[in-house]
DSSP file (Angstrom, degrees, kcal/mol; ACC not computed):
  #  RESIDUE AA STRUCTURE BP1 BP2  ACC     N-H-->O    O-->H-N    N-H-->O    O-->H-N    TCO  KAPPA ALPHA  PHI   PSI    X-CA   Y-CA   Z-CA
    1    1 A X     >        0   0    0      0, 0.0     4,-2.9     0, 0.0     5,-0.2   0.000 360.0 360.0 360.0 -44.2    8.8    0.2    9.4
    2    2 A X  H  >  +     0   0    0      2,-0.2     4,-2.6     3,-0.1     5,-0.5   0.960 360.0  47.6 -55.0 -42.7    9.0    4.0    9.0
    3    3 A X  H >4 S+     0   0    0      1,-0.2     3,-1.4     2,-0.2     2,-0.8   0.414 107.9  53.5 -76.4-122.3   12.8    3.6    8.0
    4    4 A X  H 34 S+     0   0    0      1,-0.3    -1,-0.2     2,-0.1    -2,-0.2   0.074 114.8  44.8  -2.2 -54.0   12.0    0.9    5.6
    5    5 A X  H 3X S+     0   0    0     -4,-2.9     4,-2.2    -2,-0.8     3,-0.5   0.886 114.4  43.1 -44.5 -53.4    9.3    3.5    3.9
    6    6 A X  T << S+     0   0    0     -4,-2.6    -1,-0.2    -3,-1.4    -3,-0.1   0.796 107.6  54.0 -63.6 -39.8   11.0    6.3    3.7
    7    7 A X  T  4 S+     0   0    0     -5,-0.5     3,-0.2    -4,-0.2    -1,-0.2   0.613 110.6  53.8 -74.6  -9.8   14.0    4.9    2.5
    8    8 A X  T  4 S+     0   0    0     -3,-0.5     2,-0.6     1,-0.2    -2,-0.2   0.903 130.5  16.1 -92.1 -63.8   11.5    3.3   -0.4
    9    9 A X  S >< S+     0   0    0     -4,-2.2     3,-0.5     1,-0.2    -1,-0.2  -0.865  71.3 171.1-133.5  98.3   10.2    6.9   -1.1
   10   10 A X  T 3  S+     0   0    0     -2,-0.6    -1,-0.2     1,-0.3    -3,-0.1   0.880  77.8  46.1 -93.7 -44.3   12.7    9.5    0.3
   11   11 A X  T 3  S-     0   0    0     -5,-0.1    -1,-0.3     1,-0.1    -5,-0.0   0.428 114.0-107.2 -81.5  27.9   10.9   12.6   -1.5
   12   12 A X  S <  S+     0   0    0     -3,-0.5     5,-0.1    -6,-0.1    -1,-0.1   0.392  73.3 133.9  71.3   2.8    7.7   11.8   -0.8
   13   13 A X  S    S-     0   0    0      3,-0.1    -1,-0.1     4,-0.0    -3,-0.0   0.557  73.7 -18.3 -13.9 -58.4    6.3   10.6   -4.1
   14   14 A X  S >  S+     0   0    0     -5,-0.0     3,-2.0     0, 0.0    -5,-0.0   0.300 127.2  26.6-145.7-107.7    4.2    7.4   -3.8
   15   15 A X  G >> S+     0   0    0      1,-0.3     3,-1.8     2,-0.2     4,-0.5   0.759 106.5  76.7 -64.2 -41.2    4.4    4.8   -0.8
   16   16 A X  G >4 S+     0   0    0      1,-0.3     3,-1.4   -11,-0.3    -1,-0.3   0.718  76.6  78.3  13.3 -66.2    5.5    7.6    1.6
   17   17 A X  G X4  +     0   0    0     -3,-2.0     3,-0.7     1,-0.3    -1,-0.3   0.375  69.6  72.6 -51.9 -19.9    2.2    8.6    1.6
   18   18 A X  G X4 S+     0   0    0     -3,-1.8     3,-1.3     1,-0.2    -1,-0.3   0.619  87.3  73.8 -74.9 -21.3    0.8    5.9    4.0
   19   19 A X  G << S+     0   0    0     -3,-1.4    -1,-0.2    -4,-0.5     2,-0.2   0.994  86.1  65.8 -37.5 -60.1    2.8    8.0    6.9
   20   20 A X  G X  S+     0   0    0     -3,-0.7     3,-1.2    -4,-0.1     2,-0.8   0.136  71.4 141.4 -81.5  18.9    0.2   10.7    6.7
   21   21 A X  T <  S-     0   0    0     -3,-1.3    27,-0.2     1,-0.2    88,-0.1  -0.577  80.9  -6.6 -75.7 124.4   -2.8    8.9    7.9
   22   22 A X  T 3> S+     0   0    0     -2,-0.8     4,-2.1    25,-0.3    25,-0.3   0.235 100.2 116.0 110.5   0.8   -4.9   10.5    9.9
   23   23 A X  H <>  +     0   0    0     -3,-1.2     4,-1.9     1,-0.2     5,-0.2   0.508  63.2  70.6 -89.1  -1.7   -2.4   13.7   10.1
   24   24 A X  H  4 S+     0   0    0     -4,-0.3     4,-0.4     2,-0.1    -1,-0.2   0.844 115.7  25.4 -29.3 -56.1   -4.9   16.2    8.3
   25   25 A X  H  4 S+     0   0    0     -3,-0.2     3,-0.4     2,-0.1    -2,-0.2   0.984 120.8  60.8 -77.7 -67.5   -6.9   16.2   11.1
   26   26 A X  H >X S+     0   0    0     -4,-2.1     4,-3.5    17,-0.3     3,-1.1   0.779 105.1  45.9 -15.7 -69.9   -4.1   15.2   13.7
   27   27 A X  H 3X S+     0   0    0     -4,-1.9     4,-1.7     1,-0.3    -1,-0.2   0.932 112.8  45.7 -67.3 -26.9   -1.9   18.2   13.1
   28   28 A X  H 34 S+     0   0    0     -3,-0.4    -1,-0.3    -4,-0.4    -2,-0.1  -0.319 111.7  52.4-102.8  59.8   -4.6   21.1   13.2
   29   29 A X  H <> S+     0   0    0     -3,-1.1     4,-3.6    -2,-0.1    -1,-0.2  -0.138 116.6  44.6 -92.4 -54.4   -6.2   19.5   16.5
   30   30 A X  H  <>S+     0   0    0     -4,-3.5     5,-5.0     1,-0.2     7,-0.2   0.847 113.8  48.5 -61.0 -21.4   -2.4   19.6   17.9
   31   31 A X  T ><5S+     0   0    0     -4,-1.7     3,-1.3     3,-0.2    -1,-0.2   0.879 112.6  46.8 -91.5 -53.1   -2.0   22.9   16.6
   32   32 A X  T 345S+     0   0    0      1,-0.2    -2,-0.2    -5,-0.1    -1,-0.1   0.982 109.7  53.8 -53.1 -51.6   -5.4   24.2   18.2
   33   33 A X  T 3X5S-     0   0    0     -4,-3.6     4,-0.6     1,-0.1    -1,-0.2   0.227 117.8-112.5 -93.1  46.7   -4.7   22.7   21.4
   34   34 A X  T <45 -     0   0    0     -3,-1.3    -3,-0.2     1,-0.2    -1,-0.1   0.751  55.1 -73.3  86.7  22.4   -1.4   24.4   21.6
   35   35 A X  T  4<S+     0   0    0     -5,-5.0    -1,-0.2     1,-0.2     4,-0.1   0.942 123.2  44.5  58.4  48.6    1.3   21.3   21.4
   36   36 A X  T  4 S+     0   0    0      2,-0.8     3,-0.2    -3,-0.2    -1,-0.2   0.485  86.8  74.2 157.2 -15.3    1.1   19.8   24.3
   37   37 A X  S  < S+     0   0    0     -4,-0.6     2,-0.4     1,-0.6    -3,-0.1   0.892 112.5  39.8 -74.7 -63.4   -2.8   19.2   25.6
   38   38 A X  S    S-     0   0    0     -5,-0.2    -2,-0.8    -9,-0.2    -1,-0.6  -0.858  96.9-129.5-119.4 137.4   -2.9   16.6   23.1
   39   39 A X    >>  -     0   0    0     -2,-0.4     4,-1.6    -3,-0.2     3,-0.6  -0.205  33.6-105.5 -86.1 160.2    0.3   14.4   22.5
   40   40 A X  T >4 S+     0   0    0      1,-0.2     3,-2.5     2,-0.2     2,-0.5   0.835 121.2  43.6 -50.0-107.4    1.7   14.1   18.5
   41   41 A X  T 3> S+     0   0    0      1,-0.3     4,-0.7     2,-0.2    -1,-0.2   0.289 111.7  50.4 -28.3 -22.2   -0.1   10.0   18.8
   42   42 A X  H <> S+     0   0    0     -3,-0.6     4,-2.2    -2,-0.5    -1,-0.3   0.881 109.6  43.9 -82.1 -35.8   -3.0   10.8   20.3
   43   43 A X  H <X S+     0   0    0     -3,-2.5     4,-1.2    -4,-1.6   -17,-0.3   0.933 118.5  51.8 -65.4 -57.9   -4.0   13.7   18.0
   44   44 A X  H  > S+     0   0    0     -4,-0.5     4,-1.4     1,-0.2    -1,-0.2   0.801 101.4  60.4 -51.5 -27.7   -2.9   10.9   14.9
   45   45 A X  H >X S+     0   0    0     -4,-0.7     4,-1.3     2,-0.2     3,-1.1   0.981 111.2  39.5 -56.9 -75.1   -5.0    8.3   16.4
   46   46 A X  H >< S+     0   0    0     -4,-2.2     3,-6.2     2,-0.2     4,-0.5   0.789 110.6  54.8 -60.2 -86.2   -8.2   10.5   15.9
   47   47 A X  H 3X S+     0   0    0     -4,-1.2     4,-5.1     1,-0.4   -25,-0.3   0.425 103.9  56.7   0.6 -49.9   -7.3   11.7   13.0
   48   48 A X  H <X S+     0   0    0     -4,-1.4     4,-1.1    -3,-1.1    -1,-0.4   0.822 104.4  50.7 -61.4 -30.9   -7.0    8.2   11.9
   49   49 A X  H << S+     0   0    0     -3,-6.2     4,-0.3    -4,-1.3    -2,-0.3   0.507 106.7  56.0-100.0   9.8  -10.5    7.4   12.7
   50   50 A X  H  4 S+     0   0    0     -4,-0.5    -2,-0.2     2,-0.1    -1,-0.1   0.918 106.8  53.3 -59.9 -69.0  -11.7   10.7   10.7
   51   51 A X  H >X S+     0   0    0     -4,-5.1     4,-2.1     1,-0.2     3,-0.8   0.765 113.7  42.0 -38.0 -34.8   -9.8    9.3    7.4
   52   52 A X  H 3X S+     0   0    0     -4,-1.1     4,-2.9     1,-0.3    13,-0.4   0.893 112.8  45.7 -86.5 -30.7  -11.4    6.3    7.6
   53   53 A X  H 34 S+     0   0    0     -4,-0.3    -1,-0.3     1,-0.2    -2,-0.2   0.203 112.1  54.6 -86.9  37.8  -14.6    7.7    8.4
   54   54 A X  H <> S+     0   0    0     -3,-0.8     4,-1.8     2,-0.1    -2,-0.3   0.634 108.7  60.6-117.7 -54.1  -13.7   10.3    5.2
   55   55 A X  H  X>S+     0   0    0     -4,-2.1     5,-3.1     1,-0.3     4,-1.1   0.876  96.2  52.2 -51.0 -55.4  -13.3    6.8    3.5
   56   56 A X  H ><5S+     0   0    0     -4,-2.9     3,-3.6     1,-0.2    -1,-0.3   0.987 102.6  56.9 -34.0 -77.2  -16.5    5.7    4.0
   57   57 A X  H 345S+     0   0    0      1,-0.3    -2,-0.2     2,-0.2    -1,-0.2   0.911 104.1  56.6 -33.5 -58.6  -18.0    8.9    2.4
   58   58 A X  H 3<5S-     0   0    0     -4,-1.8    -1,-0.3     1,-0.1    -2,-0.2   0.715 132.0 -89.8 -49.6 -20.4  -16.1    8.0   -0.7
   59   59 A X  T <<5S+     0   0    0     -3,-3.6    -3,-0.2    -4,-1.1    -2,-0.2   0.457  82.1 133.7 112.9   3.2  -17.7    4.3   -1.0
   60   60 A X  S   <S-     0   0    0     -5,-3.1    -1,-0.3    -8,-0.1    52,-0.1  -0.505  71.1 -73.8 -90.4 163.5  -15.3    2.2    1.1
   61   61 A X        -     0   0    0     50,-0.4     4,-0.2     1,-0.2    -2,-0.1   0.075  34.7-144.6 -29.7 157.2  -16.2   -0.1    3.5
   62   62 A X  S  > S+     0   0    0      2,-0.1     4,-1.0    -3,-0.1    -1,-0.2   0.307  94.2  73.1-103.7  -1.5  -17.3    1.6    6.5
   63   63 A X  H  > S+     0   0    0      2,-0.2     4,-4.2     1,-0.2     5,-0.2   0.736  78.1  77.0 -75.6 -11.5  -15.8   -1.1    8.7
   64   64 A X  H  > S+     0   0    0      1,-0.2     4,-1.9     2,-0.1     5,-0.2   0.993 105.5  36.4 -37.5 -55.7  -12.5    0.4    7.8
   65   65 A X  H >> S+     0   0    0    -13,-0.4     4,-3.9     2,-0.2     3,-0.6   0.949 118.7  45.9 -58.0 -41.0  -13.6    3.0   10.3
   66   66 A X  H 3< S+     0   0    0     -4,-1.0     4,-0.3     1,-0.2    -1,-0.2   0.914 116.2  48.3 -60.8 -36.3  -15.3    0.6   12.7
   67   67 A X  H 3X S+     0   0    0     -4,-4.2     4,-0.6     2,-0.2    -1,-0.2   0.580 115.6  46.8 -72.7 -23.1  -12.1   -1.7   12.4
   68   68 A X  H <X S+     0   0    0     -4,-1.9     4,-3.5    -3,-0.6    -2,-0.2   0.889 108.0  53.1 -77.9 -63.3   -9.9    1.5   13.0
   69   69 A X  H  X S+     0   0    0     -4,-3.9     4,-1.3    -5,-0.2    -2,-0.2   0.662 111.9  45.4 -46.3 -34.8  -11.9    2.8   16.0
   70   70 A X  H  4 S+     0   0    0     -5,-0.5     4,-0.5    -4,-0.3    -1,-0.2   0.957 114.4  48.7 -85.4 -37.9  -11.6   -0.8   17.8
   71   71 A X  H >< S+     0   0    0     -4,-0.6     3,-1.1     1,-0.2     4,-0.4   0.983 114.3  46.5 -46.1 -56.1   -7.5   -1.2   17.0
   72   72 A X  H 3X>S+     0   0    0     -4,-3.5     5,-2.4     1,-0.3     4,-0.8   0.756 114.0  44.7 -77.5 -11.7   -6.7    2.3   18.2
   73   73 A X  T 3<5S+     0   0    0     -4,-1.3    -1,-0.3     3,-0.2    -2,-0.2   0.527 107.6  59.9 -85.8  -2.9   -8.8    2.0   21.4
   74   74 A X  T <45S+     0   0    0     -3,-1.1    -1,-0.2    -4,-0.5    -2,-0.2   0.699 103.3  51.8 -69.9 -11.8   -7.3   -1.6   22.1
   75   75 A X  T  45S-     0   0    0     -4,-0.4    -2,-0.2    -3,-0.2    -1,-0.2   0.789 128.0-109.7-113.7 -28.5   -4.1    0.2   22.2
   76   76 A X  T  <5 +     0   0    0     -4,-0.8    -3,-0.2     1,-0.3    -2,-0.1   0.323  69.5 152.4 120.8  25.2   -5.8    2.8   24.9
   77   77 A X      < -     0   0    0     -5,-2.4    -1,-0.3    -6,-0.2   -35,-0.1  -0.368  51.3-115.0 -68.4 158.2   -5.8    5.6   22.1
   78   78 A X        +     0   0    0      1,-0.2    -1,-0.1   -36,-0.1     3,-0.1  -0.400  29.4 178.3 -86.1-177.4   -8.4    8.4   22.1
   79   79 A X        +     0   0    0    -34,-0.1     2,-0.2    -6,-0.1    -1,-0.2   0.375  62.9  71.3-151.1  15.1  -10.4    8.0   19.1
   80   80 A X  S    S-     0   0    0     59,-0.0     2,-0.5    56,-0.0    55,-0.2  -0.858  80.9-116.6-115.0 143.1  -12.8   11.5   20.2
   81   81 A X  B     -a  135   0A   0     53,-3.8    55,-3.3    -2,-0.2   -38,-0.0  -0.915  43.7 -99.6 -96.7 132.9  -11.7   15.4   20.2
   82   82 A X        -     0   0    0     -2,-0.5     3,-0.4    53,-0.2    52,-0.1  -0.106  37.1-124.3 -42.9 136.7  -11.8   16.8   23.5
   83   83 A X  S    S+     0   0    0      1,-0.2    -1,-0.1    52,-0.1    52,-0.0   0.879 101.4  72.3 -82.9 -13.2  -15.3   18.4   23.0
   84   84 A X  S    S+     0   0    0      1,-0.1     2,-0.6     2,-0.1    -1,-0.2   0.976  77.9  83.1 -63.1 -20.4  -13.5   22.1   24.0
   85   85 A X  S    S-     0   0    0     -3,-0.4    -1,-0.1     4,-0.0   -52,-0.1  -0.658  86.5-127.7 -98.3 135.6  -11.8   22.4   21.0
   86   86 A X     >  -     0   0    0     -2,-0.6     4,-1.6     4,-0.1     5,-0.3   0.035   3.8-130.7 -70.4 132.2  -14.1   23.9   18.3
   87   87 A X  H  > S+     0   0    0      1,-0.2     4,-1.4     2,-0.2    45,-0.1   0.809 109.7  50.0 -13.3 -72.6  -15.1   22.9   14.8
   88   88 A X  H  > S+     0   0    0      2,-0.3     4,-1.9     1,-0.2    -1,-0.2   0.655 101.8  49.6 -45.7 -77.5  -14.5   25.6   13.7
   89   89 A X  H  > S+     0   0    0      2,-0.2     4,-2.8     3,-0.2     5,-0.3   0.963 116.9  54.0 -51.4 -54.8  -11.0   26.5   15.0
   90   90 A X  H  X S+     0   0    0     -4,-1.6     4,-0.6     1,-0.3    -2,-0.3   0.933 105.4  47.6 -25.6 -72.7  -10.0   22.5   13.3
   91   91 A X  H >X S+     0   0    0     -4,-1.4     3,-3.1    -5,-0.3     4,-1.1   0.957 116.5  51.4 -65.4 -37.5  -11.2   23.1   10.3
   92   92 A X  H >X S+     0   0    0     -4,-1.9     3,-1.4     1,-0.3     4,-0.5   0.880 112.5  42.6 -66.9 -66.8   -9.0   26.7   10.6
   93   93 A X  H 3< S+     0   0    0     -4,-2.8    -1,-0.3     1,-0.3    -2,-0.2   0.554  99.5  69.9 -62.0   4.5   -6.3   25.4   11.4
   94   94 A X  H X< S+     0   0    0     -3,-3.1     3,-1.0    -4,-0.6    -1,-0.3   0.948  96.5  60.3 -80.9 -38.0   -6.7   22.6    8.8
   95   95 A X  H << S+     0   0    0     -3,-1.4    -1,-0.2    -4,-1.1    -2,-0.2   0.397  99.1  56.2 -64.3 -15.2   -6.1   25.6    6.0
   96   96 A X  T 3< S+     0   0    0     -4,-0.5     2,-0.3   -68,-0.0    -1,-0.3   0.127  88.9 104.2-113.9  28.6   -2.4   26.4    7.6
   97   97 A X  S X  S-     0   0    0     -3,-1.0     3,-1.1   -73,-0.0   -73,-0.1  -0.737  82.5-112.8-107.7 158.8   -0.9   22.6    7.1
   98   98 A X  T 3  S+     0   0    0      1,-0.3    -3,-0.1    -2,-0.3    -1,-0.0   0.368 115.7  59.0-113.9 -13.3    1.3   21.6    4.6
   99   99 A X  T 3   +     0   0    0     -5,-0.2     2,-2.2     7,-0.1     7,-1.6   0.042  69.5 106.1 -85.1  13.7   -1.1   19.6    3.1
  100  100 A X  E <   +B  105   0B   0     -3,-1.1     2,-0.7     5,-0.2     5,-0.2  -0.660  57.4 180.0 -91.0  83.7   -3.4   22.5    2.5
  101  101 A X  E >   -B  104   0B   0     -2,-2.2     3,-0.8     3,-1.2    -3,-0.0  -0.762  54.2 -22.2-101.0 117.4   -2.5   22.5   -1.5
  102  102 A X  T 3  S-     0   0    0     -2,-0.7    -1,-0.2     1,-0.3     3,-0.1   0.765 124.2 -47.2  77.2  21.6   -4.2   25.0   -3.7
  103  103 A X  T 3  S+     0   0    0     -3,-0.1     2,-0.4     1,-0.1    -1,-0.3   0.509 120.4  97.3  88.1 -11.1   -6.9   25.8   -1.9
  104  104 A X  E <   -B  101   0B   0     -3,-0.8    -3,-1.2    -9,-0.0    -1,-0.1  -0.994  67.0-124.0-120.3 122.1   -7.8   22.3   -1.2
  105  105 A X  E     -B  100   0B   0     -2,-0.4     2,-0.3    17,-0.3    17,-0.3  -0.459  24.8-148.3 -63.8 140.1   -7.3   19.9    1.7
  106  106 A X        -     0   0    0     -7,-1.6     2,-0.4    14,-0.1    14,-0.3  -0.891  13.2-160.0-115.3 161.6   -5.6   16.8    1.0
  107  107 A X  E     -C  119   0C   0     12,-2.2    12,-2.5    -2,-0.3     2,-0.5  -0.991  29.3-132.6-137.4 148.5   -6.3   13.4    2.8
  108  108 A X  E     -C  118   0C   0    -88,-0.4     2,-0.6    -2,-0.4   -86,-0.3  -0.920  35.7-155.8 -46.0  82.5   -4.7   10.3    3.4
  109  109 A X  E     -C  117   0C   0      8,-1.8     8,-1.8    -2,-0.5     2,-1.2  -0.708  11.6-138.8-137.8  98.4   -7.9    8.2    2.5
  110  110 A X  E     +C  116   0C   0     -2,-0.6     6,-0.3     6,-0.2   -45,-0.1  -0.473  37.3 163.6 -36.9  78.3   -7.8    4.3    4.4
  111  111 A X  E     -     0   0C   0     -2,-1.2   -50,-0.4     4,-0.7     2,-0.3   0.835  69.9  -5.7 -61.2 -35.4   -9.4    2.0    1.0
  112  112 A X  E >  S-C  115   0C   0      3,-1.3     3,-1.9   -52,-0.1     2,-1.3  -0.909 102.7 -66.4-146.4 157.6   -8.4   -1.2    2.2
  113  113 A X  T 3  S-     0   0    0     -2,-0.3     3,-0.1     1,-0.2    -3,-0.0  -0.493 124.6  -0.5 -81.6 114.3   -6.2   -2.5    5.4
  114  114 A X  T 3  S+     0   0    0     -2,-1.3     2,-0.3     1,-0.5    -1,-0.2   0.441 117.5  95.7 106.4   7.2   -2.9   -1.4    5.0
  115  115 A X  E <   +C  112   0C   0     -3,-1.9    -3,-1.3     2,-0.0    -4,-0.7  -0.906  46.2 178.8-126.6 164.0   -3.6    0.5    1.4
  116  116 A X  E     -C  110   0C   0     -2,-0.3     2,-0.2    -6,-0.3    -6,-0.2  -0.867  14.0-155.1-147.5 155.9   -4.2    3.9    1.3
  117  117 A X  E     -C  109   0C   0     -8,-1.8    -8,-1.8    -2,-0.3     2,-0.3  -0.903  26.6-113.1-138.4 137.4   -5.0    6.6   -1.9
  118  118 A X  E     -C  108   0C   0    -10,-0.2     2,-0.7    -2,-0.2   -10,-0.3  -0.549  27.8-163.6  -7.2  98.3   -4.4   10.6   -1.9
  119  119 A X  E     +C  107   0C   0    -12,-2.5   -12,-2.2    -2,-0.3     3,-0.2  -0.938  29.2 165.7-119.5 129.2   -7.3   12.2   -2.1
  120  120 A X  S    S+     0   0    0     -2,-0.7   -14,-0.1   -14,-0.3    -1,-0.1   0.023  74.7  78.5-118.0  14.8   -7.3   16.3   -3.3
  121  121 A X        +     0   0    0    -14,-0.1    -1,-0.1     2,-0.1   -15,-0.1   0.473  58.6 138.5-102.0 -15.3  -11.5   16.0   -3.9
  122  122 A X        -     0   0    0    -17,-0.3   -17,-0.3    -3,-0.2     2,-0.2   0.032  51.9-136.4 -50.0 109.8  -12.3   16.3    0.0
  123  123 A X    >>  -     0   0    0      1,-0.2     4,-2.6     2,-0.1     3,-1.2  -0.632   8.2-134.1 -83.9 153.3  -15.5   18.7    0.2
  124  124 A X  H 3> S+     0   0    0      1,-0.3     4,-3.1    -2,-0.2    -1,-0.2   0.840 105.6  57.9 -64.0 -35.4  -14.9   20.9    2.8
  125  125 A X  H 3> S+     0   0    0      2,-0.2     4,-0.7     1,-0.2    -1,-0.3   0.400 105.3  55.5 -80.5   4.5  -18.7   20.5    4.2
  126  126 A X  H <> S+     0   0    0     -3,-1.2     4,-1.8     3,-0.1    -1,-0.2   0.797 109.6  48.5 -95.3 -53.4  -17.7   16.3    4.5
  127  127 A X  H  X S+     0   0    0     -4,-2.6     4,-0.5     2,-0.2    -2,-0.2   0.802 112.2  46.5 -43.8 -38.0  -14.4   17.5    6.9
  128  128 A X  H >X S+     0   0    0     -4,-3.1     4,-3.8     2,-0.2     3,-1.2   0.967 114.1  47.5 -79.5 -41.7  -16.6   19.7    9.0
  129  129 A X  H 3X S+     0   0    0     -4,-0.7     4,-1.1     1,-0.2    -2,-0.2   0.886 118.2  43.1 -40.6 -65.5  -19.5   16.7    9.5
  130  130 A X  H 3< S+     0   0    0     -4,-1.8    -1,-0.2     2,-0.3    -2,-0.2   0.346 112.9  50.3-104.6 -14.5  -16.8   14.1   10.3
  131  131 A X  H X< S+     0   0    0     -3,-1.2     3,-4.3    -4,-0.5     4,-0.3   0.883 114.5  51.6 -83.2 -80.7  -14.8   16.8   12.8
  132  132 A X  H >< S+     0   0    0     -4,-3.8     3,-1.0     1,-0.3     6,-0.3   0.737 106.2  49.2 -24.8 -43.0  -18.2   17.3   14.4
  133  133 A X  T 3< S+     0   0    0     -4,-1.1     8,-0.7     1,-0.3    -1,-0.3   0.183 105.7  57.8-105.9  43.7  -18.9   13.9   14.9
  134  134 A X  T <  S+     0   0    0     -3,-4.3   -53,-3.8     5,-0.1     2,-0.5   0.043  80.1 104.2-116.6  35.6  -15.7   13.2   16.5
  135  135 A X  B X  S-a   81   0A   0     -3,-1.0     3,-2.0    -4,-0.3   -53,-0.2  -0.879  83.8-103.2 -73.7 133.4  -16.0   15.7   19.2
  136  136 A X  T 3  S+     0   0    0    -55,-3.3     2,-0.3    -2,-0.5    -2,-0.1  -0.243 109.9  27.6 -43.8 142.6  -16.9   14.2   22.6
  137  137 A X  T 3  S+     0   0    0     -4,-0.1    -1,-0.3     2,-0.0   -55,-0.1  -0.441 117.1  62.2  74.7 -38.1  -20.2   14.7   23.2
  138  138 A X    <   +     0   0    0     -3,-2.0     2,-0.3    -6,-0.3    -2,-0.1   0.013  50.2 155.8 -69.7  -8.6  -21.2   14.7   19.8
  139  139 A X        +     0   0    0      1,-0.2     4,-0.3    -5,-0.1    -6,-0.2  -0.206   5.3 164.8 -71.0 102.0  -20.6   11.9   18.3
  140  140 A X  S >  S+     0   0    0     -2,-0.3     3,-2.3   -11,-0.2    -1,-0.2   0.916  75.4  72.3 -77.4 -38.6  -23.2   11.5   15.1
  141  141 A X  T 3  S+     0   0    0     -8,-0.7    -1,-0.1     1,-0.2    -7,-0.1   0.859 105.4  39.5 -52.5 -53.9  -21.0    8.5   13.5
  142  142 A X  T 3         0   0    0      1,-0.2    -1,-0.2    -9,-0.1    -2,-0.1   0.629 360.0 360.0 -82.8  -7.7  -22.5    6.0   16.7
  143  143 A X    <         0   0    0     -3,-2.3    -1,-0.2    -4,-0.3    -2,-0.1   0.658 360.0 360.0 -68.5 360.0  -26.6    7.3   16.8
């Protein structure tokens, strides 16, 4: 499926873009915990269930998330951040990713299953709520 995408939008233009779910989050959790705590798929997995719960916040369904959360733990993915690594440090490391454009974060935003939109609007104070409540222990999304 990846070859088939890519090969659709080899600079990174349009359909591409459905690659990058959940890798906002994903890469600056891998990046805090050093490469290697947490595996490239596990880190995307959560990541995935952030976007969707980022989706929500925008006005989409909020079973995207619920529907997200159940897939990736059928699959025996995590779908929590190990509660040691920090808010804080996430959100920093969210600012050195290649999708940090301009001052803005950009996100890979779940609408619909299997469609996705860009979004470059993400307030920062939504990213930190939705990092917070996927740390273990912490979890606001389930109270």
């Amino acid at each position: 499926m990846k070859s088939i995408i890519v090969s659709r939008d080899e600079r990174e233009h349009d359909v591409r873009a459905i690659l990058n779910l959940g890798h906002t989050i994903g890469h600056a959790l891998e990046a805090v915990a050093g490469y290697g705590e947490v595996l490239h798929g596990e880190a995307i997995a959560i990541g995935m269930v952030g976007a969707a719960r980022l989706a929500a916040r925008f006005g989409y369904d909020s079973s995207i998330a619920s529907e997200t959360e159940r897939i990736l733990r059928k699959f025996g993915l995590p779908v929590r951040i190990p509660a040691q690594y920090k808010t804080e440090d996430i959100m920093g490391a969210m600012q050195h990713d290649k999708k940090f454009s301009e001052g803005q974060m950009v996100f890979v935003v779940p609408t619909a299953v299997g469609v996705v939109e860009i979004r470059r609007d993400v307030p920062s104070s939504w990213v930190k709520e939705i990092v917070d409540g996927l740390r273990e222990g912490t979890d606001q999304h389930e109270r």
